[in-house]
MARFI-364475 format. One line per field, with one value per residue: residue number from 1; x, y, z of N, C-alpha, C in turn. Coordinates in Angstrom, 2 decimals. Example, Ala and Ser with C-alpha at 12.3 -4.5 7.8 and 13.67 -1.06 7.14 Angstrom:
<recs>
pos <- c(1:2)
nx <- c(13.19:12.85)
ny <- c(-5.69:-2.25)
nz <- c(7.80:7.08)
cax <- c(12.30:13.67)
cay <- c(-4.50:-1.06)
caz <- c(7.80:7.14)
cx <- c(13.20:12.90)
cy <- c(-3.30:0.03)
cz <- c(7.80:7.87)
</recs>
This chain:
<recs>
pos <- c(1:2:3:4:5:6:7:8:9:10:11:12:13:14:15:16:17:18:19:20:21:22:23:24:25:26:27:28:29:30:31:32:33:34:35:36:37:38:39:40:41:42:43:44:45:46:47:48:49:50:51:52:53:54:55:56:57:58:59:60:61:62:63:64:65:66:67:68:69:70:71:72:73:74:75:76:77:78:79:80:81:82:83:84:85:86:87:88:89:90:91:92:93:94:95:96:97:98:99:100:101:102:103:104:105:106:107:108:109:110:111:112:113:114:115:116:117:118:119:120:121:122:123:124:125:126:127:128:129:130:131:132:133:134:135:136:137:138:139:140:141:142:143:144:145:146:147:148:149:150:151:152:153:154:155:156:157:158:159:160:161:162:163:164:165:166:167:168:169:170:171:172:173:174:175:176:177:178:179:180:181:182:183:184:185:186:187:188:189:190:191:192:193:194:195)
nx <- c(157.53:157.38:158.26:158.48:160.14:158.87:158.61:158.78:156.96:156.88:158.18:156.98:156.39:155.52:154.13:152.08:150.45:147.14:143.82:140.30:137.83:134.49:132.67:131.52:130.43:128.76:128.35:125.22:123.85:121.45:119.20:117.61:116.33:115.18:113.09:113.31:111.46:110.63:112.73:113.23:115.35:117.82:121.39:123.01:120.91:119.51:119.34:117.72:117.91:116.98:115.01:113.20:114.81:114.81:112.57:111.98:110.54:109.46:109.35:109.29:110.22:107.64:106.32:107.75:107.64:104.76:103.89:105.72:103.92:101.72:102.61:103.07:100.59:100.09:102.07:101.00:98.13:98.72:100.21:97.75:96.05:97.72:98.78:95.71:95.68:97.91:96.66:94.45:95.85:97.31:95.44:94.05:95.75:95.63:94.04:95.13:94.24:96.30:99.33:102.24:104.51:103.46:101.83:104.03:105.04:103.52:103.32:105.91:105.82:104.04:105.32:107.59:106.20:105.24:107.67:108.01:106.32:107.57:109.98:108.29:107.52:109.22:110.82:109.15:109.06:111.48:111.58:109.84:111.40:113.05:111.58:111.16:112.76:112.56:112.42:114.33:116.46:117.61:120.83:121.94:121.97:122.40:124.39:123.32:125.74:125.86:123.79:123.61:121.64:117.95:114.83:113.16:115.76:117.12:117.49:120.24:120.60:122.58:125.83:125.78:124.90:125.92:123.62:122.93:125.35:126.30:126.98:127.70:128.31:128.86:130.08:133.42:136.08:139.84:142.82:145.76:149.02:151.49:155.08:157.22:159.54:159.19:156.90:157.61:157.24:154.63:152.16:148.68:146.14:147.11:147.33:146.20:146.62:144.22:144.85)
ny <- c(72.53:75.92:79.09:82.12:84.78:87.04:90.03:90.59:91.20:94.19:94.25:96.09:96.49:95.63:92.49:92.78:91.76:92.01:92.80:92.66:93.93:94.98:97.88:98.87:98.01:96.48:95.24:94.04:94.50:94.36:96.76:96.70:94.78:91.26:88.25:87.20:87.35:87.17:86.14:88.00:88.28:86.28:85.11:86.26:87.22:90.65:93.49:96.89:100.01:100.73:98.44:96.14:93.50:91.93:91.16:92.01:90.34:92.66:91.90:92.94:95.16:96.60:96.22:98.10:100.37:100.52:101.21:103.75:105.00:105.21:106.05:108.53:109.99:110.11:111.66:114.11:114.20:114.92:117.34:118.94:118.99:120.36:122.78:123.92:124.43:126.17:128.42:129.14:129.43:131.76:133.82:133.84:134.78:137.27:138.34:138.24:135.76:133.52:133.27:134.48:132.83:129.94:130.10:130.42:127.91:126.29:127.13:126.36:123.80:123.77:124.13:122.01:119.84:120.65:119.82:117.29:116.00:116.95:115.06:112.40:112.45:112.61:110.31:108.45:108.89:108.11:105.77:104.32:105.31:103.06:101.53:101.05:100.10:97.32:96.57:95.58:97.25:97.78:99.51:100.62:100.38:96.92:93.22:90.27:89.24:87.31:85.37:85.41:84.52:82.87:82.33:83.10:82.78:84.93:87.77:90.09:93.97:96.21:95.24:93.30:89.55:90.08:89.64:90.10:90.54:92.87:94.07:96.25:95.74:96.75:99.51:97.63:98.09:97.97:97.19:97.71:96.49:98.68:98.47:100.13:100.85:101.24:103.48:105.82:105.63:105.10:106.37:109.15:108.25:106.29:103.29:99.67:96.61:93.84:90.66)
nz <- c(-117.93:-118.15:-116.71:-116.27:-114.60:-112.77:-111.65:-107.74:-105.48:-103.13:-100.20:-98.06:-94.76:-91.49:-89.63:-87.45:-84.17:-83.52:-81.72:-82.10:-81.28:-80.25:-80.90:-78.55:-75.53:-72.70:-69.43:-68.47:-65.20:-62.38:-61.13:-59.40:-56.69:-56.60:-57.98:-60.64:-62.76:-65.98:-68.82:-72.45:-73.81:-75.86:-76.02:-78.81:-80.14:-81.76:-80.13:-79.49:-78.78:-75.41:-75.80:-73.88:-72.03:-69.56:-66.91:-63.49:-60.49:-57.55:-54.46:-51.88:-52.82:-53.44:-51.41:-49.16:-51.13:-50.84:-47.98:-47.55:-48.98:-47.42:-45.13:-46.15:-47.09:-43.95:-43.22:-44.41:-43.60:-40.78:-41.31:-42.46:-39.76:-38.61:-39.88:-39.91:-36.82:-36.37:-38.01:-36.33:-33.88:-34.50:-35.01:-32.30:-30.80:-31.85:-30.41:-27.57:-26.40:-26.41:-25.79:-26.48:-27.23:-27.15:-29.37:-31.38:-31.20:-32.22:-35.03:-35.37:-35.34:-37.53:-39.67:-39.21:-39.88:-42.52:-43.71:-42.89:-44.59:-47.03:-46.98:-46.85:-49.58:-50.97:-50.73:-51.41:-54.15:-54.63:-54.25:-56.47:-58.49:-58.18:-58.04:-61.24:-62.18:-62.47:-64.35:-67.00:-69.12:-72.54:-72.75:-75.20:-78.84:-79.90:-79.97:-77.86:-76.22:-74.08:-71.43:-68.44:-66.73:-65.41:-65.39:-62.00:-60.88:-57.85:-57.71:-57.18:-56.09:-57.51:-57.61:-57.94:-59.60:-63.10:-65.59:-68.04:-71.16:-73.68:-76.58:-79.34:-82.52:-84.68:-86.01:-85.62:-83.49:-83.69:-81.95:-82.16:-80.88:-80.86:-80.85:-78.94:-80.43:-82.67:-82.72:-84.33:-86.68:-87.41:-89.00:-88.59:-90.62:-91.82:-93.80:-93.19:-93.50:-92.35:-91.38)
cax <- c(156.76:158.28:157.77:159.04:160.50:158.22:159.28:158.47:155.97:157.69:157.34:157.46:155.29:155.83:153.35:151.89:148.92:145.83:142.45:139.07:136.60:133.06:132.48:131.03:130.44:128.70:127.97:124.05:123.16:120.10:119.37:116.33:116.49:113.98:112.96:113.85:110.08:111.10:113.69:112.95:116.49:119.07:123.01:122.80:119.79:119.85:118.42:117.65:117.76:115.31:113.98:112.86:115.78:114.26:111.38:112.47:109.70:110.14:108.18:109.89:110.24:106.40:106.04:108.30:106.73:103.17:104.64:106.19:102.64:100.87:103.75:103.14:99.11:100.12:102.35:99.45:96.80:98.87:100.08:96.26:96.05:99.42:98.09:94.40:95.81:98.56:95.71:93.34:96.49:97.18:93.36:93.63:96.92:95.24:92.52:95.50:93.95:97.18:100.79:103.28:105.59:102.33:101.55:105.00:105.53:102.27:103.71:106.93:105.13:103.09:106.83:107.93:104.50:105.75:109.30:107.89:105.46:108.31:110.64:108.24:107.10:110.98:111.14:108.41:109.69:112.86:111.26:108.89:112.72:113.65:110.96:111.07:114.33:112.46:112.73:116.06:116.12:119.25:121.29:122.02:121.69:123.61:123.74:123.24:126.65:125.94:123.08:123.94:120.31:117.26:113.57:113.30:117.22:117.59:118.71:120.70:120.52:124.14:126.67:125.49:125.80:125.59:122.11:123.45:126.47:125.77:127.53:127.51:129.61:128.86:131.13:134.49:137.53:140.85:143.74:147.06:150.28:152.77:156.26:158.37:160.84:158.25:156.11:157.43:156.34:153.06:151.30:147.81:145.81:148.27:147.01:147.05:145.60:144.28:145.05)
cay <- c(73.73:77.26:79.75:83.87:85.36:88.87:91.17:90.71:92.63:94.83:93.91:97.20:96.61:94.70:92.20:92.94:90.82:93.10:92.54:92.74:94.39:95.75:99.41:99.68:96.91:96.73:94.31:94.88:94.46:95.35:97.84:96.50:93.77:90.11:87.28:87.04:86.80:86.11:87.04:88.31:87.92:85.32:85.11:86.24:88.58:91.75:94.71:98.10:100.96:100.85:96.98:95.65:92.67:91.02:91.41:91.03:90.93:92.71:91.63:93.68:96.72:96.63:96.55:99.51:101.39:101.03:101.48:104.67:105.90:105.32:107.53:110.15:110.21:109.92:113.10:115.21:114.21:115.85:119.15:119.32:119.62:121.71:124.06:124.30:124.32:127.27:129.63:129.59:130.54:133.29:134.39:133.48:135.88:139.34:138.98:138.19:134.88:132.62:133.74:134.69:131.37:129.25:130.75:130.09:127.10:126.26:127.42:125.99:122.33:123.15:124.12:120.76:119.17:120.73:119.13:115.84:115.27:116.81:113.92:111.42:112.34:111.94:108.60:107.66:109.59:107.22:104.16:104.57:105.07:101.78:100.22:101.52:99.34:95.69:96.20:95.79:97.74:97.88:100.85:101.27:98.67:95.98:91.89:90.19:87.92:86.76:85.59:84.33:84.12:82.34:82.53:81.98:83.59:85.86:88.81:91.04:95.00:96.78:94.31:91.23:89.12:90.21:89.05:89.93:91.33:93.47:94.25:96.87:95.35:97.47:98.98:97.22:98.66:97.40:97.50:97.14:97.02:99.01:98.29:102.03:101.14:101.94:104.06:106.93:104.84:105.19:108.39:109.63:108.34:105.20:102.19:98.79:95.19:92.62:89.29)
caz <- c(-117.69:-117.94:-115.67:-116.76:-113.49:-112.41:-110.36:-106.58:-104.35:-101.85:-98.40:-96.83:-93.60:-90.33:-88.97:-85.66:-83.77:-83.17:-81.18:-82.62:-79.86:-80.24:-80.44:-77.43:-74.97:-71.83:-68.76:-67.84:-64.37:-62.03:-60.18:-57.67:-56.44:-56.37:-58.45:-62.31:-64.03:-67.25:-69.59:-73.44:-74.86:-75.51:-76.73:-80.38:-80.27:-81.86:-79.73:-79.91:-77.69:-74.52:-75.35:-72.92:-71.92:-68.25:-65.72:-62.21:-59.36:-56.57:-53.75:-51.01:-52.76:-53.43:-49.95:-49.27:-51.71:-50.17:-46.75:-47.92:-49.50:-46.07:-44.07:-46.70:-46.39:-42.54:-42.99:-45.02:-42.17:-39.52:-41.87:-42.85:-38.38:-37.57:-40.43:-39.17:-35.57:-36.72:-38.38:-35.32:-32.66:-35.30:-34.97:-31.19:-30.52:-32.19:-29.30:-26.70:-25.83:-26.34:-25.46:-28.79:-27.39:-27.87:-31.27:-32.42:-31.15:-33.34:-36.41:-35.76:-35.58:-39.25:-40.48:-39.10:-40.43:-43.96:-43.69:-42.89:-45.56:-48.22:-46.75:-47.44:-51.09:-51.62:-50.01:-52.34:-55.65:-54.33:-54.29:-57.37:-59.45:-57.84:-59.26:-62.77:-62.64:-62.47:-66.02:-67.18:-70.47:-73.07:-72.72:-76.61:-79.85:-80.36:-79.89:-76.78:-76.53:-73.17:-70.84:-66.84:-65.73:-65.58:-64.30:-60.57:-59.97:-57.07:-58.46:-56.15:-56.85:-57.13:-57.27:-57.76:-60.89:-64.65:-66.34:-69.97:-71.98:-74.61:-77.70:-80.37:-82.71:-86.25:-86.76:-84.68:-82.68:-84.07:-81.22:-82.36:-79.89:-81.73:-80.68:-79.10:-81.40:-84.72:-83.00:-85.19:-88.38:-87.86:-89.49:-88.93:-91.46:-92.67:-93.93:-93.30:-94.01:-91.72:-91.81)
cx <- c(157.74:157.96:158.79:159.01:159.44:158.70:158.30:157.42:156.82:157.16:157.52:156.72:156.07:154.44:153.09:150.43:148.02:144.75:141.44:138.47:135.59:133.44:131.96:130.30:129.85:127.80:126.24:123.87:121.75:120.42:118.11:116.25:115.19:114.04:112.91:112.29:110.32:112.33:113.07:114.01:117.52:120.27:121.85:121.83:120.09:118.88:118.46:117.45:116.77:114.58:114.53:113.56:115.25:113.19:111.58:110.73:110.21:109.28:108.28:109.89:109.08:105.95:106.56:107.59:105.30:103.50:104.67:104.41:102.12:101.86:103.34:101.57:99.08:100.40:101.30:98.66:97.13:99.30:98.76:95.81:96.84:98.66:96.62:94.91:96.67:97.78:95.32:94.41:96.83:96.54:93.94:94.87:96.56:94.80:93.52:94.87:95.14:98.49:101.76:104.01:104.41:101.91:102.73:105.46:104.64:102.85:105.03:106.51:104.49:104.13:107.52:107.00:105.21:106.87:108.91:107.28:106.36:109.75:109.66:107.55:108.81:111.20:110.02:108.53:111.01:112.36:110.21:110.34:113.06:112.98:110.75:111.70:114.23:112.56:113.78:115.99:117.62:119.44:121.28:121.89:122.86:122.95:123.92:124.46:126.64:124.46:123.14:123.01:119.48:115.72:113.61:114.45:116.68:117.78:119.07:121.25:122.14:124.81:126.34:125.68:125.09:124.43:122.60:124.24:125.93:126.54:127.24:128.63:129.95:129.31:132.34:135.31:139.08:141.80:144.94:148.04:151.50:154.12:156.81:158.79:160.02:157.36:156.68:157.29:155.10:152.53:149.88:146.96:146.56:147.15:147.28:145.94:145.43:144.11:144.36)
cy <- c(74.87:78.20:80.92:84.26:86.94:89.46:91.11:91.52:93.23:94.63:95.11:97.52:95.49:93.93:92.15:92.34:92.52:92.36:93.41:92.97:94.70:97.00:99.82:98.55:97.32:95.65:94.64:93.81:94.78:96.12:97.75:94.66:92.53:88.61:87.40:86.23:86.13:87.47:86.75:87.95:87.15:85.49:85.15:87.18:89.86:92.56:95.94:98.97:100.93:99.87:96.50:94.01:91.73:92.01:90.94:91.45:90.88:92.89:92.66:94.74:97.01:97.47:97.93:100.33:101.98:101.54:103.27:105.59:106.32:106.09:108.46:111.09:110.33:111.86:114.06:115.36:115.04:116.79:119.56:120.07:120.76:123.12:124.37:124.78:125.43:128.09:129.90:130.39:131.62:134.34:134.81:134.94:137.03:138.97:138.40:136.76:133.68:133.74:133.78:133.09:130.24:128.93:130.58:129.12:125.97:126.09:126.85:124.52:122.24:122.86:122.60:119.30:119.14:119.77:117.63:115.20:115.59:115.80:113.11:111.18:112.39:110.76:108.00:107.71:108.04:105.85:103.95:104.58:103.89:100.92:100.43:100.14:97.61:95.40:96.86:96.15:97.82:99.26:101.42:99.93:98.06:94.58:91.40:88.76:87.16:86.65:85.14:84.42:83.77:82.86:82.11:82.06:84.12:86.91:90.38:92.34:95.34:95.98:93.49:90.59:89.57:89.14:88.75:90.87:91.81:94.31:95.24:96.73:96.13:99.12:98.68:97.98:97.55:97.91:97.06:97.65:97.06:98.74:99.86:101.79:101.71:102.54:105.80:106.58:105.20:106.76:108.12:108.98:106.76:104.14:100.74:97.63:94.15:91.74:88.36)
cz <- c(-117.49:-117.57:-115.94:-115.22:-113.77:-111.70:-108.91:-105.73:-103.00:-100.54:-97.51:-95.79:-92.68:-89.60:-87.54:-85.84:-83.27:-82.78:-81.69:-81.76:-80.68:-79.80:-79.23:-76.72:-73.65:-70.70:-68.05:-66.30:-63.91:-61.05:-59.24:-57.69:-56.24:-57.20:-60.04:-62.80:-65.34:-67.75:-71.12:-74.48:-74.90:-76.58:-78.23:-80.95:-80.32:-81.20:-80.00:-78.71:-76.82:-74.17:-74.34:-72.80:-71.06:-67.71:-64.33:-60.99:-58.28:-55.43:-52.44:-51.58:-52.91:-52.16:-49.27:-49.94:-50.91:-49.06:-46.97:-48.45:-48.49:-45.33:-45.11:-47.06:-45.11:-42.42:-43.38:-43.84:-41.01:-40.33:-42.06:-41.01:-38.19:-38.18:-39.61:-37.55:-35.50:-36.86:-37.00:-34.25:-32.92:-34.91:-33.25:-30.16:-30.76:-30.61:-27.41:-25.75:-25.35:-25.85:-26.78:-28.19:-27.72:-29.15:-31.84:-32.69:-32.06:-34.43:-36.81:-35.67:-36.81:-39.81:-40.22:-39.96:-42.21:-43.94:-43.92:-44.17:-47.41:-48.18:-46.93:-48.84:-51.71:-51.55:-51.17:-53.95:-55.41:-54.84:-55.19:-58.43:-59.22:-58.47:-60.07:-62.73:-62.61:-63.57:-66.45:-69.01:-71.23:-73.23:-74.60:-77.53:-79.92:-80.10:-78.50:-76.95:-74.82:-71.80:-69.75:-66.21:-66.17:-64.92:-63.09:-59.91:-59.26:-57.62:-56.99:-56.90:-56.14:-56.59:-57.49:-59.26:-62.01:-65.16:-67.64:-70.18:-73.20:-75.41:-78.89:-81.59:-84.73:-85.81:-85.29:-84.33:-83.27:-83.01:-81.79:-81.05:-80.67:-81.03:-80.22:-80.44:-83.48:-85.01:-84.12:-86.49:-88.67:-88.07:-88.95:-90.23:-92.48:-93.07:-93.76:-93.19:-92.47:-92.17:-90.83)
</recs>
């Protein structure tokens, strides 16, 4: 067999190792805390912005919540008084019947009355966001490469353990670790092959 010599391919490159990541990666937690209803998605599942991932119930924050409603029907019931009970010493002060420290001290109890009942429509705005959060929704699309819970977990809010990892992996991140000695090799714009 005879074999015609060709001319060579130029090796003018240096091999370096590089890591393959996902564009955009991210560990989902929760954010209220209870019992893991069910879950919707497992390793390998592609999602989409917003779907709906787990269902946690939260039996305690329920409770809070209602709690929180009844203090803030509590607060109304007495501003609905302070106010009614403010007007009349108003009234009651032209005709010199009450004393002005009486009458102010009146008005400075509706003003307290107000305060209270816009502290607890916060406390309930508060705890009405908390429980949006029994549903654990995906931040952006991608695949689900990891799931560490079950129905019937615990799930502890802020801090506690990762439910699912979540992957956007179209299109990838290429890391290379260039060497000092060749970072002035590399251009802007260069090319180069993986292997």
């Amino acid at each position: 067999e005879i074999v015609l010599p060709v001319p060579g391919k130029s090796v003018s490159g240096i091999a370096l190792p590089a890591e393959i990541r996902a564009y955009v990666e991210a560990p989902i937690y929760a954010r209220a805390g209870g019992y893991l209803k069910r879950w919707l998605v497992d390793i390998g599942m592609k999602v989409e912005a917003g779907q709906l991932l787990a269902e946690i119930e939260t039996p305690e924050l329920d409770q809070q919540l209602a709690q929180a409603q009844a203090e803030l029907a509590q607060a109304n019931a007495s501003l609905a008084l302070a106010r009614t009970t403010s007007e009349r010493w108003v009234g009651l002060l032209k005709t010199s019947s009450v004393s002005e420290q009486e009458t102010a001290e009146k008005q400075a109890d509706y003003e307290l009355k107000k305060a209270n009942v816009d502290a607890a429509q916060a406390n309930v705005r508060r705890l009405e966001q908390l429980k949006s959060f029994a549903n654990v929704n995906a931040p952006f699309a991608g695949t689900i490469t990891s799931r560490q819970t079950d129905v019937g977990q615990l799930i502890t809010a802020g801090g506690g353990k990762e439910l699912f990892h979540l992957a956007q992996i179209d299109p990838l991140r290429i890391y290379v670790r260039v060497p000092q000695s060749l970072s002035r090799s590399v251009k802007p714009g260069q090319k180069a092959d993986l292997i």
